[in-house]
N, C-alpha and C positions, 0 to 999 in steps of 0.2 A: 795545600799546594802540592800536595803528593802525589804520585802515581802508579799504579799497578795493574800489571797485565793479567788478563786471566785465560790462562791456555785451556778453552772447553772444546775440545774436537770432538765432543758425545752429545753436545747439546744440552747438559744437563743444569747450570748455572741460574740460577732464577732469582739471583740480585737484580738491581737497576747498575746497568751499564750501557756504556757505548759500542754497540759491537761492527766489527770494522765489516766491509762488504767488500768483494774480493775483484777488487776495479781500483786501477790505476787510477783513479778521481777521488774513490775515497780514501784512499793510503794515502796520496797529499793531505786530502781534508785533515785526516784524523792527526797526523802528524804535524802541521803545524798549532793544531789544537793542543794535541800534546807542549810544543815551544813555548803556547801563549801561556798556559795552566801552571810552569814550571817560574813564569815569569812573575808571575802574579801570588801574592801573601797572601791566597784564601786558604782556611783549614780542611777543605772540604775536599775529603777524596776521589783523584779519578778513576773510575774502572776503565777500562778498554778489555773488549774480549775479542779475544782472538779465536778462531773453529778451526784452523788449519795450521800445519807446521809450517807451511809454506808463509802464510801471513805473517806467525810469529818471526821469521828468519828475516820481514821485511823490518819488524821494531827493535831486532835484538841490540841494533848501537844505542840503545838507549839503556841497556842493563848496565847497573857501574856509577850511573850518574846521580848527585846528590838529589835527594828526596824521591830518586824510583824506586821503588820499593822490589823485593823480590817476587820472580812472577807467580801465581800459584795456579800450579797445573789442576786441574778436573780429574781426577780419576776415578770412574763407579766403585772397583774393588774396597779402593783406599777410603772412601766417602760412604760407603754399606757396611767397611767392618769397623767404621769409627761410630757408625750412624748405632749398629748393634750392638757392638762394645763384645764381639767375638772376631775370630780368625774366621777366615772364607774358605773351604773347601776348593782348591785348586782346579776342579773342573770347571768352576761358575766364571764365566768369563765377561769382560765389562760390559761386551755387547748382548750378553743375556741380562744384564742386571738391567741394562738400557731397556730393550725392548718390553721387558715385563714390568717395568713401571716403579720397581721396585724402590727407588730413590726417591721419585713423588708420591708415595700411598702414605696416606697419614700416621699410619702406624703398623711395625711388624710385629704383628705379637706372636707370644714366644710360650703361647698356652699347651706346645705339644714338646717332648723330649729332645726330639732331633733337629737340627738344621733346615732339612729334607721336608718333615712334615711341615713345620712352619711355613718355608718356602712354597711349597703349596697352595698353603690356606691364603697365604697372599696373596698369588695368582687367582684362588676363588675358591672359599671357605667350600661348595658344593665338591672340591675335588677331593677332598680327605677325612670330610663328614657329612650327614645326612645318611636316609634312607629311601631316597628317593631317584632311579635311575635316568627316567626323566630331566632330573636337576642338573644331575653329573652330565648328561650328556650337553646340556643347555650350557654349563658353565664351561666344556669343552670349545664349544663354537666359538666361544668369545675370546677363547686366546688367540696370538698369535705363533708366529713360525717358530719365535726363540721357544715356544715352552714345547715345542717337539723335538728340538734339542734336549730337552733337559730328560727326555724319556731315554736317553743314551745310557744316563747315569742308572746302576745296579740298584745299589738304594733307594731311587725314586719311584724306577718299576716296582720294585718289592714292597712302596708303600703302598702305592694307587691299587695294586692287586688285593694287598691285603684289603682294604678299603670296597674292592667290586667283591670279594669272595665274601666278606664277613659282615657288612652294610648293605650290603647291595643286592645280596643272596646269586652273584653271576661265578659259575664255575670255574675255577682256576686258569684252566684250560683256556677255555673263551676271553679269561681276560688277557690272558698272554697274546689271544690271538688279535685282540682289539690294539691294544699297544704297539704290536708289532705294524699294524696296519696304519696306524695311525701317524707312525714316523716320516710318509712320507706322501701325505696329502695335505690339501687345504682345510684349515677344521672348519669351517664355514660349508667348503661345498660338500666333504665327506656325508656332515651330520644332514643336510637335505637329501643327498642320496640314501644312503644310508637305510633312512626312514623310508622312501620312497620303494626301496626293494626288501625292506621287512613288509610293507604291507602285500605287494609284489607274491613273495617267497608265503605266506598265510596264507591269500587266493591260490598259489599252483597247491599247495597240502590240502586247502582243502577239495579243490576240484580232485587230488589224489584220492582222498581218502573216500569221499562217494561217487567214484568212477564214475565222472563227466568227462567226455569228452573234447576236453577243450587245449588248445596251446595256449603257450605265453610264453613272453620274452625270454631271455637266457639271465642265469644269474651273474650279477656280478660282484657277488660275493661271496664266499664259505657258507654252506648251508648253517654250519657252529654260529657264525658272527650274527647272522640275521634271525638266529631264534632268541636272540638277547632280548630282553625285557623292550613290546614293542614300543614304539613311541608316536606320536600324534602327526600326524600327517596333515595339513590343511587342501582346500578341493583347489584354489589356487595351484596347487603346488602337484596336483595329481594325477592333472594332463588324461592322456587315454588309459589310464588304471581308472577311471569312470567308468570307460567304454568296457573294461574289462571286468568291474564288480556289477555291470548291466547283465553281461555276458552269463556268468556265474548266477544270479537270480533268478533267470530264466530256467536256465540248465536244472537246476534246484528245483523249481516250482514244476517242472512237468516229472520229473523224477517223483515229488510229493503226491501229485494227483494222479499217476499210476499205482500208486502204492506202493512202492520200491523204501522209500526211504519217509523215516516220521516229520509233521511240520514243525515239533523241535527244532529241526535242524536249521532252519531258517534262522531263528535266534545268532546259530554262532559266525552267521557270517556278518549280520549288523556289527562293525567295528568300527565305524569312521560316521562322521557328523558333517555328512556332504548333503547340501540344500538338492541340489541333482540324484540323488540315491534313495530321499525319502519322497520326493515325488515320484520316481519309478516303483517306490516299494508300494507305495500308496494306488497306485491307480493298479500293480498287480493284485493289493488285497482286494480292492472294492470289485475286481474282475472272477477273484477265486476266495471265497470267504472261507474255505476249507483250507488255508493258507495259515490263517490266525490261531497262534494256541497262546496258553498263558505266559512260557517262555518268551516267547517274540514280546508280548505287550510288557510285560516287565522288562526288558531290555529295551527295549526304544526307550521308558518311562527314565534309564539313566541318562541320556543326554538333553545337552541344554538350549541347543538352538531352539527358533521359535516353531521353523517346520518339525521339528523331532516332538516337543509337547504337542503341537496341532495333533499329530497323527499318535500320538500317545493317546490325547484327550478322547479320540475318535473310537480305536479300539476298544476303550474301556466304556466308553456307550454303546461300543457292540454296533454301530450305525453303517451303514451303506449310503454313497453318496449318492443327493438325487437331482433330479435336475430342476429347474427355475427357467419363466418363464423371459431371462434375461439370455439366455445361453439362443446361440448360433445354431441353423442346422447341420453346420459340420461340425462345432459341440457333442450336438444329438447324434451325431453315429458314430464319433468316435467313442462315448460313453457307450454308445451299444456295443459297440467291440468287446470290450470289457464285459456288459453284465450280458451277453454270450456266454461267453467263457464260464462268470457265476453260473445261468440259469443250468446249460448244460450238465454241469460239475454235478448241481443240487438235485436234476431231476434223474440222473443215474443214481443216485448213491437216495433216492427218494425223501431229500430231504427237502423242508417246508420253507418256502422262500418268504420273505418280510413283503405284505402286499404295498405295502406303502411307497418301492420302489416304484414298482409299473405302476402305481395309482401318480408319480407325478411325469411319468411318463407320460398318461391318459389326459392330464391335466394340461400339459403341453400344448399335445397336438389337437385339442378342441378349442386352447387360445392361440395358438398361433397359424392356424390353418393358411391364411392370405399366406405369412410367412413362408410355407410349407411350399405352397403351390404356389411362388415368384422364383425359388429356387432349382436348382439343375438336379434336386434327389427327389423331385416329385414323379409320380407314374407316368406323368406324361412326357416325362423322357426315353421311354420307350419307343412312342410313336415317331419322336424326334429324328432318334436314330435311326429308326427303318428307313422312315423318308431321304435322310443325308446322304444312306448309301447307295440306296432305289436309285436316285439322281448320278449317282460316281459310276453307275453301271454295274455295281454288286450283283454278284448272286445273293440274295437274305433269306437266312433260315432263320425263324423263328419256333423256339421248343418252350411252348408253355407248359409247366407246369404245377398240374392244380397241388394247393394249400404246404408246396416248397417252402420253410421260412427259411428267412434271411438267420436267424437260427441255427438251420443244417446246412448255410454253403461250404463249411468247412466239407463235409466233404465231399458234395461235386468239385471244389476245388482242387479236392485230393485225387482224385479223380481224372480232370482234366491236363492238373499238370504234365501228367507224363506224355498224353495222346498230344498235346500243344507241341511237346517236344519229337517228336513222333514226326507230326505231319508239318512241322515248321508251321504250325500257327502263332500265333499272338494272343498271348491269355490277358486278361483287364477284366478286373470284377470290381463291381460299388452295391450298394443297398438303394433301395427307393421306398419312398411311402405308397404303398397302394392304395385303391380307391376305400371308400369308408360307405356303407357297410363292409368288413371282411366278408364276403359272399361270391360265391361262382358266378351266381348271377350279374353280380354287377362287377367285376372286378375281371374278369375274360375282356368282353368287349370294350371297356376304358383302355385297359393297358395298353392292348393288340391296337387301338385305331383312337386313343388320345382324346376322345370324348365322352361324356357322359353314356354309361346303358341306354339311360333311355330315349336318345339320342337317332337309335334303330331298331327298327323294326326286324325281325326275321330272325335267320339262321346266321352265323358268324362270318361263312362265304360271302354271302350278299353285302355284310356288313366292310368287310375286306374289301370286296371289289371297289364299296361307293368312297371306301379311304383313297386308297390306293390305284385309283383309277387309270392315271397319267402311264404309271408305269406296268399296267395287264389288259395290252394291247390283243393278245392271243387266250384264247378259251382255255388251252393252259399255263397262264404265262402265270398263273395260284395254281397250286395246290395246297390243300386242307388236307389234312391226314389225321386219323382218330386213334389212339394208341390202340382200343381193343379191337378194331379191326387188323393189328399184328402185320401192318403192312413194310411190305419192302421196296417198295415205291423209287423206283430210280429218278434222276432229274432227267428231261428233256434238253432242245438246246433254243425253247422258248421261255423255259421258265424263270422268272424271274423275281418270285415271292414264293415261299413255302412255308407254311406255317403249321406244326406238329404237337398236336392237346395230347400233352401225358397224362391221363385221367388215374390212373391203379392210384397212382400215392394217396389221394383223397377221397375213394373209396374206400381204401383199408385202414385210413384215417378212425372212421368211427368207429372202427369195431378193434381198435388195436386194445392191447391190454396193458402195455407201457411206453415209455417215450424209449427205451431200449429197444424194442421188438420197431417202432416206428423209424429209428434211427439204421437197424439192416433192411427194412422196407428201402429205403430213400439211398443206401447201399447199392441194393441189386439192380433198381432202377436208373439211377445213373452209372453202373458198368452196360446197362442195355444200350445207355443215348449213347456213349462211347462207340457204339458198333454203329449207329445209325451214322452220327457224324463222321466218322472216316468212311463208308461208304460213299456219302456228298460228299466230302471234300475229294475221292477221287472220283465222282463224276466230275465234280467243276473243271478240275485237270485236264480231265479227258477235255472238255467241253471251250477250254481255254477263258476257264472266267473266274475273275478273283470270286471269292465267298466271305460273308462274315455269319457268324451264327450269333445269337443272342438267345439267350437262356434265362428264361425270367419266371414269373408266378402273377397267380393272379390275388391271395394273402396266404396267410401262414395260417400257423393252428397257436392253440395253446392248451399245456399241461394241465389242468382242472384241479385243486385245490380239496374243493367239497362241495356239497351237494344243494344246492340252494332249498329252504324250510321254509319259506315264506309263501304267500297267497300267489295268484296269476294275479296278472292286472294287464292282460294284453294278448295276443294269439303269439302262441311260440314258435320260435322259427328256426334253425340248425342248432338246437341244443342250447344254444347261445343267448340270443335278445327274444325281446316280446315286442310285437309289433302293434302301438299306441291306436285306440281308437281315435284318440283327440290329442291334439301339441298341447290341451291346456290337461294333463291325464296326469295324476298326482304318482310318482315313482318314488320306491325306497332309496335311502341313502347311497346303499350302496351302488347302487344305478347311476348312470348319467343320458341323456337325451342328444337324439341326434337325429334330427330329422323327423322321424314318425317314431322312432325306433327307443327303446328301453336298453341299454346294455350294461350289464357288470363291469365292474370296475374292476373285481378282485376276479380271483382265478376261480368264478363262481361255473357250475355245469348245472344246467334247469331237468335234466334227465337224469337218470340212475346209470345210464351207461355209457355218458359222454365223457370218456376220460379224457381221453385227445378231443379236441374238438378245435373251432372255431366260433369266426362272429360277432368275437371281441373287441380290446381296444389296450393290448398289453402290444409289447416291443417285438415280441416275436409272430404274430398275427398281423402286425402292421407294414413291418418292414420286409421287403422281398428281396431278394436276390435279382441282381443283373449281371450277368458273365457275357463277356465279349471273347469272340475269336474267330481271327480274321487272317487272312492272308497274309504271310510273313515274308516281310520282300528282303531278299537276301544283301545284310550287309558287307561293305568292303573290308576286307582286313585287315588291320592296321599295326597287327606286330609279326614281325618278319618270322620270328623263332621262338615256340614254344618249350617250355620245360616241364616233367613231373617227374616225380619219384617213383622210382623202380617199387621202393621196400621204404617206408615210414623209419624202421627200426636202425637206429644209428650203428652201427658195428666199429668195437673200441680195437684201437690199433698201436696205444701208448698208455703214458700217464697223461690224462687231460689230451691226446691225440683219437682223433675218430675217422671214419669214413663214413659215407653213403654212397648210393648207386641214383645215377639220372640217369635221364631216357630224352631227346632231344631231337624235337621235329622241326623243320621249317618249312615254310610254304612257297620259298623261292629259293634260289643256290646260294647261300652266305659264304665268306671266310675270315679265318684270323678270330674264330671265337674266344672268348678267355670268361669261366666264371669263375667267380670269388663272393666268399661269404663278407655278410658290413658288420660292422660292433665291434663285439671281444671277442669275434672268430678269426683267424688269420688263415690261409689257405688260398690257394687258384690252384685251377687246371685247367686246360685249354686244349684245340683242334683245330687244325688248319682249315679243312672246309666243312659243308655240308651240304651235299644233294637235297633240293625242292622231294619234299612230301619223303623222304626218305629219314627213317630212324638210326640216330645212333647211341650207342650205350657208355657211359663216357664215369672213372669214379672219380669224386672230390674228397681229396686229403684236406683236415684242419684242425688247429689245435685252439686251446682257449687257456688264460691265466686261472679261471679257475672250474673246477669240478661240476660235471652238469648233470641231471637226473629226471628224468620223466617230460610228460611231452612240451615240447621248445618251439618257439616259433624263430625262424632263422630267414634272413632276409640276405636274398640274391640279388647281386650286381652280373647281366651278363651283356656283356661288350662284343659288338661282332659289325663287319662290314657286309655292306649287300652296295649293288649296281643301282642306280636312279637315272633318268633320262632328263635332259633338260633341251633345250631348242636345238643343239645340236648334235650332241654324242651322249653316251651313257659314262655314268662316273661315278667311282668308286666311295660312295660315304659310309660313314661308321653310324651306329649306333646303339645306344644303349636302355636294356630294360631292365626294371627293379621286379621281383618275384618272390614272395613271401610262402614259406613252406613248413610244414610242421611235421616234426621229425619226434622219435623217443626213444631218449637217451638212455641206455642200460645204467644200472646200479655199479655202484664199483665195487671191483674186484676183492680191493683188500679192506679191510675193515680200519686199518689204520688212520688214527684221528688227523685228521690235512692240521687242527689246531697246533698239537702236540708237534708237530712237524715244523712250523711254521716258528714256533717257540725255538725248539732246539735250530734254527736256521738266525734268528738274533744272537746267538753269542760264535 
C-alpha cells in the first residue's frame, strides 16, 4: 500500500509505473488513485512518475504522509557515476549523458585508461579504434548533436586526434581541421556532403593535372579536409557529378587519341561504381579500342557491381560489341557512331580491325533489309526530301558526292559548321543506307530520284526531269552541274532544282595510297562546296527564295585489309565483288550473295592496288551521309540582357575576397539592374540603366567562407526591369536571368596552412 514518486524530468526511468500526463484530467485521475492505493492493505508498490517540476509541485501535499515513501529524483550524473562506481568529470553534463545513450547501453566498459577514451568507445567503438577511415567516418554519422558537444572538451580532441594521426594515418593538421569543422554541423548531412565534394575536389585535380579544360562547382571545403582519406559516394547520392565525371571521360579520351597524354591514365579516373559511368565508359571503349590498356582492365576488375564485372569480363576477351539481328535501326547508327570513331582511330594509326565486327554488321543488313527500307534512314529519304521542299517553294540544292562515307562526315561537318553560322543557316546531319550494290552506277540515280537504276534509261538529267517533273516547269528550272567541268554557274530566278556530281573524291579514291592521304582529299574538297554553297545562298537572297542544300553520296569506300588468294569464280567488277554467272554459283565462305553479285565479307581487295576501294558490304561503304542546310529564319529574343566576361582570370583583392570584370549588353533600355553571385559566394553590384545594344563595363566584388583555386563554375543571378505593353499602356516589370560562368581562380598568396589556422581559431 505504499507510494512513491519518481521525479524523471530526463526520461530516463525504465521501471513499470504510472506516469502522470500533464492535463487537469489526469492529475485528478492519478490522484485519487493515489487516495484509493493509500486506502487499501495491498503490499504492492505504487510508482507514479512524474517528468516536470511543475507536475511534481501538483503531488507534493502528499510528501509527509504515512506509507509515502520519499521521492526519488532521476538524475544521469548521479545514476552514471553509481552505474560506473567512479566520479564524473564536471564537464559531462546530464543532457549529454541523456542524448548519448549512455544510461541504456548494456554495458560501459572500461578496456581503455581514461574516462575520455571509454566514453568514446561507448558512443561507437569505430571512434577510438580501428584502422579503417571509412568506419570512423560511418560511426561519426550516427551520432547525435550531444557528441559535438563533447569535442569542446581538450581531452577528447586530443584522443580522437591521436586515434586519426596514428590509426588512421590522417595528419595532425587535417585532424584538427575535421574537429573544428565538425563542431557545428549536422553529422548526418556533413558526412554526405562531405563525400560528395571529396569526389568533386578528385575530378577538378584531376582535370588540373592534365590541362582539361573544364569548370566545376566552387569548393566548399578546405582543399586539406577533402584530400582525407576518400570515401564511397553512391550514384543516388551523386546528382550532376555524373554529368561531370561524363564530362572529364570525354576530355581524357580525345587528349588520349591525340597523343598528348597515355591510356594509363584513364585508369585513375575509374573511382566510383556508378551503373551510368560504366555504360558511358563502355560504349566510349567499343568506339575507341586504343582506349583499353592493361591498367584500366585491372581496375574496373576491382569493383563489384554486375555492370563493372560485365565490362571487366569484356575487356579481358578483348571483344568489341556486335550487333544482332534483334537491334533497331536507330540501334544500327547509333553503334555506328561509335565504331566511326573505332574504325577511323585504327586506320590512321594502320592498325587491323577484328573483321568479325563488320561481318555482323553485313549479316544485319542482308536479314533485315524490309526492315531497313520501312524506316526514315533508308536512301529513299533523300528523294523524300527533295520533293517536301520542291512543294514548300524551296530553292534545292543537291551536292552529290561520289563514295563520301558516312565515315568522313565528321569533317564536312567541321567544315559546315562555321559557314552554317556564317550565312544563318540551319545545319541537321543523319546517316542513310545506300542502295546495294555500293556502285556509282547504281547508287547516283536511286538516291537523286528514289528509285531503283534501273528504273531509267539515259543520262541523270533526263532521269531528273521525269522525277521531278511537277516542279521544272522552265528548260532551266534543273540544272545539272559536273564537278570537272569547274563550273561557276550562278542560279537564275527560274531555277528551282540544282543538282551538283562532285566526282574528284572517287576518282582519287583508287589510287589513294592511305585512308590519311584520302581523309585531306575529302578536306580540300569540302572547303571547295563551302565556296560553291555561299555563292547560292547569296544568289537565293538576291533572288528572294528560301534554299535548302542537301549533301549526300551515293556509297562510301572501305579500307582493304588484304589481298584476296583465291580462284575467280565470276567477272570482277570495281576491285570489289564478282559478278555471278548463275544465282545457283557456288561462292567462298568468305563471300555473301546478293543478287547476281559475289561480295566479301571481310575487308577483302580482289586487285593489288585496291587499297581504298569500294563495292562492299562493311558500315563505312553502306552508310552515307545526309547533311541539311536551310534557311535560318530568324528567332525572337527572349532574354532582355546579355552578360560575359571581360577576362576569365578571377583578380584576388582580400583573404577569400576576389573580383572580375563583366561586359553587359541588352537588346532594349532596362533599369535597376543588380547582379549577384548564388552558393558560397556573397557579393552584388548593380547600375541604374542600360541603353538598348549599348555595352557597359560593370566589376563584381565577392567573397567566399572558404579558399578557391583553379577553374570555378559560378552561377549568376541578374535582376533588372525593362517596359512590357499590354492593351493599354506600357509597364514597368522586373525580371530575372540565371548565368553560369567559368572563371580561374589564382593560387594563394601565402603558403600558410587555412588547417593550422583554423586549429589555432578553436582555443
Amino acid at each position: 500500500m505504499s507510494v512513491q514518486f519518481i521525479l524523471d524530468y530526463f526520461h530516463i526511468d525504465n521501471e513499470a509505473a504510472i506516469e502522470v500526463q500533464a492535463n487537469e484530467e489526469d492529475v485528478t485521475l492519478q490522484t485519487q488513485r493515489i487516495f484509493q492505493h493509500l486506502r487499501e492493505q495491498s503490499a504492492e508498490l505504487l510508482r507514479i512518475r512524474l517528468t516536470s517540476e511543475v507536475l511534481y509541485q501538483r503531488f507534493r501535499d502528499f510528501e509527509g504522509w504515512e506509507n509515502v515513501l520519499p521521492a526519488r529524483h532521476k538524475i544521469p550524473r548521479l545514476l552514471l557515476a553509481e552505474k560506473l562506481k567512479i566520479a564524473l568529470p564536471d564537464w559531462l553534463s546530464n543532457e549529454q549523458i541523456v542524448s548519448l545513450n549512455l544510461l541504456k547501453s548494456p554495458s560501459f566498459e572500461t578496456r581503455f585508461n581514461s574516462f575520455e577514451e571509454n566514453l568514446l568507445a561507448a558512443c561507437h567503438s569505430n571512434l577510438i579504434s580501428g584502422n579503417d577511415f571509412g568506419e570512423f567516418i560511418q560511426a561519426l554519422s550516427q551520432q547525435t548533436r550531444a557528441f559535438t558537444m563533447l569535442l569542446e572538451d581538450k581531452t577528447i580532441q586530443n584522443y580522437m586526434l591521436n586515434h586519426l594521426e596514428f590509426d588512421l594515418d590522417v595528419e595532425r593538421e587535417n585532424g584538427m581541421l575535421l574537429l573544428q569543422t565538425l563542431k557545428n554541423v549536422d553529422l548526418t548531412t556533413f558526412v554526405e556532403r562531405f563525400t560528395y565534394q571529396q569526389h568533386l575536389f578528385y575530378l577538378r585535380q584531376f582535370a588540373s593535372r592534365y590541362a582539361l579544360d573544364l569548370a566545376f562547382p566552387p569548393l566548399e571545403f578546405p582543399a586539406s579536409l577533402l584530400s582525407l582519406p576518400r570515401l564511397t559516394l553512391l550514384e543516388n547520392q551523386a546528382g550532376v557529378l555524373i554529368e561531370k565525371f561524363i564530362a572529364v571521360l570525354h576530355s581524357v579520351k580525345h587528349k588520349i587519341l591525340s597523343g598528348e597524354i597515355s591510356a594509363n591514365v584513364l585508369a585513375d579516373l575509374v573511382i566510383v561504381d556508378w551503373s551510368a559511368l560504366w555504360t558511358e565508359l563502355s560504349d566510349t571503349l567499343d568506339a575507341n579500342s586504343t582506349l583499353i590498356s592493361e591498367a584500366l582492365a585491372q581496375k574496373i576488375a576491382t569493383f563489384e557491381s554486375s555492370k563493372a564485372i560485365a565490362l571487366a569480363e569484356k575487356l579481358k576477351q578483348g571483344s568489341y560489341s556486335l550487333l544482332t539481328s534483334a537491334a533497331s535501326v536507330a540501334d544500327v547508327l547509333a553503334w555506328s557512331e561509335g565504331y566511326f570513331e573505332y574504325c577511323r582511330h585504327a586506320f590512321l594509326y594502320k592498325q587491323k580491325l577484328d573483321e568479325t565486327i563488320n561481318g555482323s554488321f553485313t549479316d544485319y543488313l542482308l536479314s533485315q533489309s524490309a526492315r531497313i527500307s520501312l524506316s526514315t534512314s533508308n536512301w529513299q529519304q533523300c528523294h523524300q526530301k527533295i520533293t517536301e521542299f520542291l512543294q514548300a517553294n524551296y530553292l534545292v540544292i543537291v551536292i552529290m558526292v561520289d563514295a563520301l562515307s558516312a565515315l568522313n562526315q565528321d569533317l564536312l561537318l567541321a567544315e559546315l559548321e562555321s559557314l552554317s553560322e556564317q550565312e544563318q543557316l540551319i545545319l541537321d546531319s543523319k546517316m542513310l543506307f545506300s542502295p546495294l550494290p555500293t556502285t556509282t552506277e547504281v547508287g547516283k540515280k536511286a538516291v537523286l530520284t528514289g528509285k531503283p537504276a534501273n528504273q531509267f534509261a539515259g543520262d541523270y538529267e533526263k532521269a531528273l526531269r521525269e522525277t521531278y517533273q511537277p516542279f521544272l516547269q522552265q528548260s532551266t528550272s534543273l540544272k545539272v552541274i559536273q564537278s570537272y567541268k569547274e563550273s561557276s554557274e550562278h542560279l537564275d530566278e527560274f531555277t528551282n532544282l540544282l543538282v551538283y556530281f562532285e566526282n574528284k573524291l572517287d576518282e582519287r579514291l583508287h589510287d589513294c595510297i592511305s585512308f590519311e592521304k584520302h581523309r585531306d582529299d575529302i578536306k580540300l574538297i569540302c572547303s571547295q562546296l563551302k565556296t560553291s554553297i555561299r555563292r547560292w545562298t547569296k544568289d537565293a537572297m538576291v533572288l528572294g527564295r528560301d534554299v535548302v542544300f542537301f549533301i549526300t553520296a551515293d556509297h562510301g569506300m572501305t579500307v582493304t585489309q588484304e589481298l584476296y588468294s583465291g580462284e575467280s569464280f565470276g567477272e570482277l567488277t570495281k576491285e570489289r565483288f564478282f559478278k555471278l554467272k548463275s544465282s545457283h554459283s557456288e561462292i567462298p565462305p568468305d563471300f555473301v550473295k546478293f543478287e547476281h553479285y559475289a561480295i566479301p565479307k571481310k575487308r577483302l581487295r580482289l586487285t593489288a592496288d585496291g587499297l581504298l576501294t569500294h563495292g562492299g558490304l562493311t558500315p563505312e561503304e553502306v552508310l552515307i551521309p545526309f547533311v541539311t542546310l536551310t534557311t535560318k529564319t530568324p528567332e525572337p529574343t527572349k532574354a532582355s540582357i546579355n552578360i560575359t566576361l571581360k577576362n576569365s582570370q578571377v583578380r584576388r583583392i582580400g583573404d577569400k575576397k576576389w573580383q572580375i570584370e563583366l561586359s553587359l549588353m541588352a537588346n532594349k533600355n532596362v533599369s535597376d539592374i543588380r547582379i549577384k553571385p548564388n552558393g558560397i559566394f556573397q557579393g552584388e553590384t548593380s547600375i541604374d540603366s542600360l541603353r538598348a545594344n549599348k555595352n557597359q563595363e560593370i566589376i563584381l566584388s565577392f567573397n567566399a567562407t572558404n579558399e578557391q583555386q583553379g577553374r570555378t563554375e559560378m552561377e549568376l543571378t541578374i535582376f533588372y526591369f525593362d517596359y512590357v505593353s499590354d492593351s493599354v499602356s506600357r509597364v514597368k516589370a522586373s525580371e530575372t536571368i540565371l548565368k553560369t560562368i567559368a572563371v580561374d581562380f589564382p593560387s594563394a598568396l601565402l603558403e600558410k596552412d587555412v588547417s593550422a589556422q583554423n586549429f589555432e581559431d578553436m582555443f
